[in-house]
C-alpha positions in Angstrom: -20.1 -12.3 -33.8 -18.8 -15.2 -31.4 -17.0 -16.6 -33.6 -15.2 -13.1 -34.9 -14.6 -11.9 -31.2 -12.6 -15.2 -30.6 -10.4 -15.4 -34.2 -9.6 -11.7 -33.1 -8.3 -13.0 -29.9 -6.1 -15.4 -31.2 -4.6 -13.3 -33.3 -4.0 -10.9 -31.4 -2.4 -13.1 -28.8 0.9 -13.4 -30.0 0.9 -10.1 -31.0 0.2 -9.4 -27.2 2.9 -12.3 -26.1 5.5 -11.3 -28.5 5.5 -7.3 -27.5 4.8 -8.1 -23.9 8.4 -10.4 -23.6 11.4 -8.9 -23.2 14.3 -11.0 -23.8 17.7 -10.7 -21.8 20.3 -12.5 -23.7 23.7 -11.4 -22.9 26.9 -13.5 -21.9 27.4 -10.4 -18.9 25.8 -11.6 -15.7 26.1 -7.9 -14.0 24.3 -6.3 -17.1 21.5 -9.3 -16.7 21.0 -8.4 -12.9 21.3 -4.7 -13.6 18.4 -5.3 -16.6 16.4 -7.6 -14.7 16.7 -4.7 -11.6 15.2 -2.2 -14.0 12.2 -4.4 -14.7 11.4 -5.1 -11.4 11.4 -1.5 -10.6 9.1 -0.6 -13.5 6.5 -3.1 -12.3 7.1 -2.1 -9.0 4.1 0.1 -7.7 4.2 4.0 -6.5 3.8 5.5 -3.2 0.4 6.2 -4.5 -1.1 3.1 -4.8 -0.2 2.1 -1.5 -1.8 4.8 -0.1 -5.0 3.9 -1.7 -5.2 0.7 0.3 -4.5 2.5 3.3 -6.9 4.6 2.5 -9.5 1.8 2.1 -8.2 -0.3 5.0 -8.4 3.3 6.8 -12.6 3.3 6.0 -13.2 0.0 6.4 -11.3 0.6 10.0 -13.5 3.4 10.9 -16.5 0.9 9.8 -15.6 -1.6 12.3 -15.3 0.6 15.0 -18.8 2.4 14.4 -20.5 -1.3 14.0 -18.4 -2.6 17.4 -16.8 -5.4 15.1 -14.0 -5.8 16.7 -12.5 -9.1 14.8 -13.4 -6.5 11.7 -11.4 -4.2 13.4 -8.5 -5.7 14.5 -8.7 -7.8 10.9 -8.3 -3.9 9.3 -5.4 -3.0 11.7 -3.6 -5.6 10.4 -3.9 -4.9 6.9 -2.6 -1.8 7.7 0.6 -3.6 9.3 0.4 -5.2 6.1 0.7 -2.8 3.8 3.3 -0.7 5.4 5.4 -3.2 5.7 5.2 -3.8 2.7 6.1 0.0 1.5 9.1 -0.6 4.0 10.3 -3.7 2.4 9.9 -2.5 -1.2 11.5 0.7 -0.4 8.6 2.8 -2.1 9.2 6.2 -1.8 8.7 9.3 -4.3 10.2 12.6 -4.4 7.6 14.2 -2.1 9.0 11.8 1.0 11.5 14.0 3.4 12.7 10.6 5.0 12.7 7.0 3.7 9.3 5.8 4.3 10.2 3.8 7.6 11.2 7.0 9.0 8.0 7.7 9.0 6.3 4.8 10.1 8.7 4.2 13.1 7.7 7.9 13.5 3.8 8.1 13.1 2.5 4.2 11.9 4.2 1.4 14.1 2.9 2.6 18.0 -0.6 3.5 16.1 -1.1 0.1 15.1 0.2 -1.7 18.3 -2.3 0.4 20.5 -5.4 0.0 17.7 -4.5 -3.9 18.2 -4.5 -3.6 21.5 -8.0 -2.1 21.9 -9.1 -4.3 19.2 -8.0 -7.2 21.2 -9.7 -6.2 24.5 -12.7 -5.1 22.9 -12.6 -1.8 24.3 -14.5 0.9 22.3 -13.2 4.0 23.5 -9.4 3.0 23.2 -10.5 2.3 19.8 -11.9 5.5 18.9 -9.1 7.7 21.0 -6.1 5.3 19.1 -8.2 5.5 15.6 -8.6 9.2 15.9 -4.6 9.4 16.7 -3.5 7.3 13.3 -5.9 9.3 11.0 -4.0 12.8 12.7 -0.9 10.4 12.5 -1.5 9.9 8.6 -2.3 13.9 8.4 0.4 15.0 9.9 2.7 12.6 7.7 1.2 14.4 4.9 1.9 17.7 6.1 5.4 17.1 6.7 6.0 15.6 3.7 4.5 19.0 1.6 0.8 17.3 0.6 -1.1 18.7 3.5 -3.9 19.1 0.8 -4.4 15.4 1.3 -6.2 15.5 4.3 -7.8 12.3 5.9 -11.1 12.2 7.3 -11.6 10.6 10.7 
């Protein structure tokens, strides 16, 4: 059975290879950018998937405040940074966003962070929970603005 699960595998590795390369041969440098742009921005990921590590940087936040980790916490924060950033640099949006993403994190994200950090920092609990309640009604009102108020985020 070894034996057939690995002579299956090698054949159907350049099968794999061969469908999975796309080749850009043409003698116009502005259609090879414009190609190679399209690629990038069909391997780029959504909105969505961004928020789904918000979303578990968001728990894992909440986590580190309840235990009184506050290397955790701070650690969490900064993922957050991270990952917004990262939506900012990309320039993720979808057709639900009102405003360019760093609208909104200029808006709602950027002071949230700098005060969790902060508190973090000094080790100072309640700051924590006051700053960690404000980003989760941050991220909620986000939502609402942006016509997906039925994604509600739990403190």
């Amino acid at each position: 059975m070894k034996i057939f699960s690995t002579m299956t595998s090698l054949l159907l590795f350049p099968v794999l290879l061969f469908s999975c390369h796309q080749q850009i041969t043409t003698d116009n440098p502005t259609s090879s950018i414009d190609s190679l742009k399209n690629i990038i921005e069909q391997l780029k990921p959504g909105l969505g998937e961004f928020m789904l590590q918000f979303e578990l940087h968001h728990d894992r936040l909440a986590k580190a405040i309840r235990e009184k980790n506050y290397e955790r916490a701070n650690y969490e924060t900064d993922e957050l940074k991270e990952t917004a950033k990262k939506i900012v640099q990309l320039h993720i949006t979808n057709e639900k966003l009102q405003q360019p993403f760093s609208f909104f994190y200029d808006k709602y994200l950027k002071a949230a962070f700098e005060n969790l950090s902060i508190a973090a920092e000094n080790k100072d609990e309640s700051a924590l929970n006051t700053n960690f309640l404000a980003l989760t009604n941050n991220c909620n009102s986000c939502h609402h603005e942006n016509n997906m108020a039925f994604v509600k985020i739990e403190p």
